[in-house]
N, C-alpha and C positions, 0 to 999 in steps of 0.2 A: 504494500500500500504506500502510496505516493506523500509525502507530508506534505508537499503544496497544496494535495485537493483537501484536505484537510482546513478547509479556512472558518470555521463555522464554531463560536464555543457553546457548549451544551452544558446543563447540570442537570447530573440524576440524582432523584430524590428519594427515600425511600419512605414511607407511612410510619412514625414511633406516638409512642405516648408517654409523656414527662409529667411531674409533681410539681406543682408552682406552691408558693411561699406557705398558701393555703391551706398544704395539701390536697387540692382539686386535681383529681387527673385532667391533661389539657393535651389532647391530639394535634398531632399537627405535620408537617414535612418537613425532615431534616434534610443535608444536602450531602450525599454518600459518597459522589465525585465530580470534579467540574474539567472534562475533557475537549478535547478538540476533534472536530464531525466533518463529515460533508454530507450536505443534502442531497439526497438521489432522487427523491423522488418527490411531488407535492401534488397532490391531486385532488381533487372530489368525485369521493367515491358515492353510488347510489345503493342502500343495503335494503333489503327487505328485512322490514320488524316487524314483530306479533302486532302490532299497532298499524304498519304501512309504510309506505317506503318513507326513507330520510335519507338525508344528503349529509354525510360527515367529511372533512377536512382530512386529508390520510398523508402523512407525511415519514419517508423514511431516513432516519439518521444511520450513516455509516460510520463506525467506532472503529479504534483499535481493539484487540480482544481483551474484554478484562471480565473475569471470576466473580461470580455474586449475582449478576442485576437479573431480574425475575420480572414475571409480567404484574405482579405485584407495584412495582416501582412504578416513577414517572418520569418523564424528561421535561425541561424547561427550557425555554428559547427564545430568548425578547421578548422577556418578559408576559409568555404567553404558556399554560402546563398544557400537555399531551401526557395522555391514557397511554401507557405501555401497552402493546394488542399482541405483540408476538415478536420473539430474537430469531433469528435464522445467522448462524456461526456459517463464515465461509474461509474456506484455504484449512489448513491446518493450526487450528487456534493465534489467524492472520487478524479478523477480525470481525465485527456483529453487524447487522442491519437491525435497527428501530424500526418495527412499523408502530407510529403512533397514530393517535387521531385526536387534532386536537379536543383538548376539554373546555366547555363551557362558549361561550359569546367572546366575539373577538373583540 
């Protein structure tokens, strides 16, 4: 993998839950790693749901290979988060594809 194409920074996040002063547990998103991506692909995808079709946002982040991140996690990108949907490993532990989709209202 080329480090030029690489021009894009990303943080993955992962879901924890922490004790504030209170004692109240308080959910929320830590920051697991902040890597350098390139975007492969950006698209609007059209999905059929139990509800009817919808139009999601489907973008995928290309990583170097790193140990841990689950479809559990999230990516963040300008300030905008993406749903983790699925990792596909390519090469011999070369590197990840993201497919995210962004979350929420842009």
């Amino acid at each position: 993998m080329r480090a030029g194409k690489l021009d894009k920074t990303i943080t993955i996040q992962r879901f924890t839950s922490t004790v504030d002063e209170y004692g109240t547990p308080v959910e929320t998103w830590a920051d697991l790693a902040t890597v350098r991506a390139q975007i492969i692909q950006a698209t609007t995808e059209e999905f059929i749901k139990g509800w009817g079709a919808s139009t999601e946002a489907a973008t995928v982040f290309r990583i170097r290979h790193m140990d841990g991140i689950t479809p559990a996690d999230r990516v963040t990108y300008q300030g905008r988060a993406y749903d983790l949907k699925e990792i596909k490993e390519f090469g011999r532990r070369e590197g990840l594809d993201l497919r995210c989709v962004a979350h929420g209202p842009e």
